[in-house]
N, C-alpha and C positions, 0 to 999 in steps of 0.2 A: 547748782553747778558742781560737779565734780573734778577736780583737777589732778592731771596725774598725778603729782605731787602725794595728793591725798587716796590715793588709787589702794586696795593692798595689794601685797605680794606674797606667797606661799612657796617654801620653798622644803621641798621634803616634807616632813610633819609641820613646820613652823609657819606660821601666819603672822605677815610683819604689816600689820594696823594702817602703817603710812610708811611712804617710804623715805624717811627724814632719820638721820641717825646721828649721834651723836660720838665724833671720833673721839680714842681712848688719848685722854691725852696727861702726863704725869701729875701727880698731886705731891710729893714728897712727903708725905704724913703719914707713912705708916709705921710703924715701930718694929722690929724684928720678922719684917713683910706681914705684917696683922694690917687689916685694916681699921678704922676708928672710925667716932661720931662723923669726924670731915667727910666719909665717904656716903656715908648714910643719907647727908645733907646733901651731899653736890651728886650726887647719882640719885636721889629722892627726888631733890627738885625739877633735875630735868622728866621723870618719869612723869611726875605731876602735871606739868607742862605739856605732858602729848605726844613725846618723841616717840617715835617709834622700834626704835633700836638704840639700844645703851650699849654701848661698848665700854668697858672698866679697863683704866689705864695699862701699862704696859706692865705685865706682870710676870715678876723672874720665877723661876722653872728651878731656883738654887739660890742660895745666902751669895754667892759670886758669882750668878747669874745677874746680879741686880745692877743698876747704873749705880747707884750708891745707898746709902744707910735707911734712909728716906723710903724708899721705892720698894711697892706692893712686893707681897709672894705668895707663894702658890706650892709648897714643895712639905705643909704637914697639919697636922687634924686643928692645930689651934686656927690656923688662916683660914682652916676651912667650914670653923666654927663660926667664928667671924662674919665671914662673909654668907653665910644664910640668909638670916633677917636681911639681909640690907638687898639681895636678891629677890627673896621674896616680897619686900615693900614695893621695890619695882615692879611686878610682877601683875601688884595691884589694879594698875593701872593700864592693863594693857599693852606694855612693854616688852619685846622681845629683848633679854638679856644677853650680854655677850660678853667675852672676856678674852684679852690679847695674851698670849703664854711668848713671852721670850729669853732670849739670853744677852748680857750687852757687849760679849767678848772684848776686844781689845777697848772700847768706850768704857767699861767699868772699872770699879774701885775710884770714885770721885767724889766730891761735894755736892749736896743739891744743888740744883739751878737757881735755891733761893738762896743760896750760899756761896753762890758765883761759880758753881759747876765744872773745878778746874780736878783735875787727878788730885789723889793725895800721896804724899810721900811714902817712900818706902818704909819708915821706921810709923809711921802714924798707924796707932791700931785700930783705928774704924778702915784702914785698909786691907786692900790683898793683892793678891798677885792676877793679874788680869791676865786674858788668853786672846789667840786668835788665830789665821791661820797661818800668819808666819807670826817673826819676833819683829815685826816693824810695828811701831808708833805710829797711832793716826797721825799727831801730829807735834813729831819731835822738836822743832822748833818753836813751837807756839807756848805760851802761857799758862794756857789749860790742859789740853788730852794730850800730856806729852810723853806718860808711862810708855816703857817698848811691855807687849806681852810677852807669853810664853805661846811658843807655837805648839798647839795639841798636838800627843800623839793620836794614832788610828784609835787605838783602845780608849782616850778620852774621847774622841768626836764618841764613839761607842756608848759610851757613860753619860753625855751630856746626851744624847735621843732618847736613851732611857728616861734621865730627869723629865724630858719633854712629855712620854706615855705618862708616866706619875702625875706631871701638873693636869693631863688633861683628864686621867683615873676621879681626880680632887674636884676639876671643875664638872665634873658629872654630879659627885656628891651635891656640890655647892647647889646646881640646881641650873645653871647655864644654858638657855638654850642654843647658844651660835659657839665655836670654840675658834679663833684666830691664833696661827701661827705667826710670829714675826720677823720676816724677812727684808725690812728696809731699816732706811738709816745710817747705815754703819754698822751694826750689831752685827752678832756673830753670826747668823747664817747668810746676811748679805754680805758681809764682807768675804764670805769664801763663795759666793755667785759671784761676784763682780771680779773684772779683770785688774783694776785697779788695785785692788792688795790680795788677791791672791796668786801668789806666783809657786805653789807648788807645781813637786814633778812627780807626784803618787796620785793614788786612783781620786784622791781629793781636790785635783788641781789640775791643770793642762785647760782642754780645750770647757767650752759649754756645758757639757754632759757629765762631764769629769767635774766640775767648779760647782754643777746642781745636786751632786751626788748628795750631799750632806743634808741639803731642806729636802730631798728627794726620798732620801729614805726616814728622815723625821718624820713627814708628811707622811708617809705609809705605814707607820708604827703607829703614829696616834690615832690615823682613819680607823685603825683594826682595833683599836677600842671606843673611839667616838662611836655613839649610835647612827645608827642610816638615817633615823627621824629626824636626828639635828643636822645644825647647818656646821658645815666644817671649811672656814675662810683664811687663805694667803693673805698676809698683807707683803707687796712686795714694792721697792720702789722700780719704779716702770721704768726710767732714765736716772742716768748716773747723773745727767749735768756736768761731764767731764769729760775733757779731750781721750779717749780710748778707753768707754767706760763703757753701761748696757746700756744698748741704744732699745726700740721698741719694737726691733725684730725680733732679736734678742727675748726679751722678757715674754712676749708671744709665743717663740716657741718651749719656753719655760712654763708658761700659762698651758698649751698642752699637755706639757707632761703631768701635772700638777691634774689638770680634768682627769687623764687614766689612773689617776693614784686617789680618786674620790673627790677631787675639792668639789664645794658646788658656788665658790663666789670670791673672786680676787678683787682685795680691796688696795686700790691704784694709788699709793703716794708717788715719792720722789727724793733725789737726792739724797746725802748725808753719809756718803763713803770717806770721802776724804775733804780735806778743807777747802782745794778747791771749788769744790761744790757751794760752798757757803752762799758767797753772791748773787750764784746764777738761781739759787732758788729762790731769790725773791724777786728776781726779774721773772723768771719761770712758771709760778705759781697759776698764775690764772689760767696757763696749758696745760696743764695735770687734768681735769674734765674732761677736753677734749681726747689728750692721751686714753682716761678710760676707756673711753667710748672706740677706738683703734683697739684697743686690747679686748675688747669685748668682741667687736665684729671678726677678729681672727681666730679667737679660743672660741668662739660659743657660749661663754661661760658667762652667768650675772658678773657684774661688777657694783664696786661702790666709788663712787668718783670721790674727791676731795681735794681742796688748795681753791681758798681764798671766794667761797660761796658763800655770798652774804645778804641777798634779798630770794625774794620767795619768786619772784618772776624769773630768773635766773633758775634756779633750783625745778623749779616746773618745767622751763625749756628741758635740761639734762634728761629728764625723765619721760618728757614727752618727743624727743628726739632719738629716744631710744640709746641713747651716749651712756646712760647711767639706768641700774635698777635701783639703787638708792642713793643719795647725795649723805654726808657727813659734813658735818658744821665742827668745826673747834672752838675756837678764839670768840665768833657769833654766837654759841651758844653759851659761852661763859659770861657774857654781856648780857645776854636774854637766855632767862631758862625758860622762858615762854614763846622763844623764837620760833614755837611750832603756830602758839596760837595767832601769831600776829601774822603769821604767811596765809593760814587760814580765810582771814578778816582781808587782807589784801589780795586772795583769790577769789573771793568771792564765795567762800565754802561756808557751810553751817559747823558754825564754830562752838554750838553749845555742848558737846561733848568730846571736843578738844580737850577742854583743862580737864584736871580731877574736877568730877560731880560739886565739890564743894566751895570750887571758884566758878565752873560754867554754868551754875545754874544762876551765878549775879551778872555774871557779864557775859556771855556765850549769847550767841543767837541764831535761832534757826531762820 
């Protein structure tokens, strides 16, 4: 039996083995954005496991690009030394690699989330001055994200799309075959798409067009040095989860623009603009698949679904519904780095060239 799930997918030059991916999700261990042994191990294992697409956590474009001190980069030859071997072990295995390039504008300058993820003071030196598209505070009252940014000029947006072409110059180097831009969250280029904090009155702000202008023309800077052969993926969040936010009209006709400017695959999260969103994301979650699969039928474009997919019958639906070209696991896959091979075993698939060769040939079977 073949299940969609385990179907492949070719996209451009790339051929993605199964369509089970694994979302980029933060580690906080990296040291002056280098990565370490940690990543070698937690992006190794799942390659071992059989995933088919590894996405490598969110990775900043700038030293104050980054959510805090912690959190990958991408922006000079040491990181990109780094990060070879641990690409090419993946690589091993049959893994399409990928890598998420962002910036965390007004969300950065903070504590790891293993550190309890709050801003840090102005005077503290593992800080900086955080940006965004105005000078409001995600969230001026609260506890945590409460830094106000500095709202960029034109010629910084200008400076930070460069940084952007540079990160994706490096992950060419590095070996990457998928390159994700990132546009959800909160982070800077969603927070100047959403109507929610951005309230400019210049060519970066007003209606739709004007609010897209900034991941619009990132996007079309980095396609013109990404190769045709690779895959080049939005991640954007699809709904705001907030009273007078982007709704999935919205992000659809966003999702066009985005196809004329090269994408070839928007990968569907959600929420994380502002605080009200918090809640609703976790009521919300298990709508985000379905959301894809809306967003796919109106752009044309592949999608990747994601939010709260955690058995293999579920994940075969998406795929064989045509909702999703590949599903992304987070949280499931950090529980099971084998959560490829066990959806396998519970489809009914020949699982003995699942794992690496050197687990399936004891337990695999055809």
């Amino acid at each position: 039996m073949t299940a969609s799930l385990f179907s492949p997918l070719r996209i451009n030059g790339v051929t993605f083995k199964n369509r089970i991916g694994m979302s980029p999700m933060c580690q906080y261990s990296s040291t002056d954005g280098i990565a370490a042994d940690w990543h070698m191990v937690h992006l190794g294992a799942r390659a071992a496991g059989g995933v088919g697409l590894i996405m490598a956590e969110c990775t900043a474009v700038s030293s104050k690009g980054r959510i805090s001190q912690g959190c990958a980069g991408l922006w000079n030859d040491a990181q990109v030394e780094a990060l070879k071997p641990i690409v090419a072990f993946q690589r091993q295995f049959g893994a399409v690699t990928g890598t998420q390039i962002s910036h965390s504008g007004r969300k950065g300058s903070a504590a790891t989330a293993l550190e309890g993820g709050s801003h840090l003071d102005m005077d503290d030196p593992d800080g900086w001055q955080n940006v965004g598209p105005t000078s409001d505070a995600f969230d001026p009252d609260g506890a945590r994200l409460w830094k106000a940014p500095e709202a960029l000029t034109v010629a910084e947006i200008l400076d930070i799309q460069d940084q952007f072409v540079h990160s994706a110059k490096l992950a060419l180097e590095v070996g990457y075959d998928l390159l994700e831009v990132h546009c959800a969250h909160g982070y800077l280029l969603h927070s100047f798409l959403t109507p929610l904090v951005n309230t400019r009155d210049d060519e970066y702000g007003g209606d739709l067009r004007g609010r897209a202008r900034f991941l619009l023309e990132t996007v079309e800077k980095v396609r013109a040095v990404w190769p045709t052969q690779k895959v080049l993926s939005v991640r954007l969040s699809v709904h705001d989860f907030a009273q007078g936010g982007l709704a999935l009209e919205d992000t659809a006709q966003v999702g066009l623009w985005l196809r004329d400017r090269g994408v070839d695959i928007l990968d569907c999260s959600g929420g994380g603009a502002v605080p009200e969103a918090r809640g609703a994301i976790g009521n919300r979650t298990a709508e985000q698949p379905d959301m894809a699969g809306i967003i796919r039928d109106a752009t044309g474009l592949a999608v990747m679904a994601v939010g709260g997919i955690t058995d293999a019958a579920q994940a075969d639906a998406l795929i064989r519904s045509s909702k999703a070209d590949i599903v992304l696991l987070g949280r499931e896959m950090m529980r099971d780095p084998h959560w490829t091979f066990r959806a396998a075993t519970e489809l009914g698939v020949d699982t003995r060239h699942v794992l690496a060769e050197q687990y399936g040939f004891f337990v695999g079977a055809s």
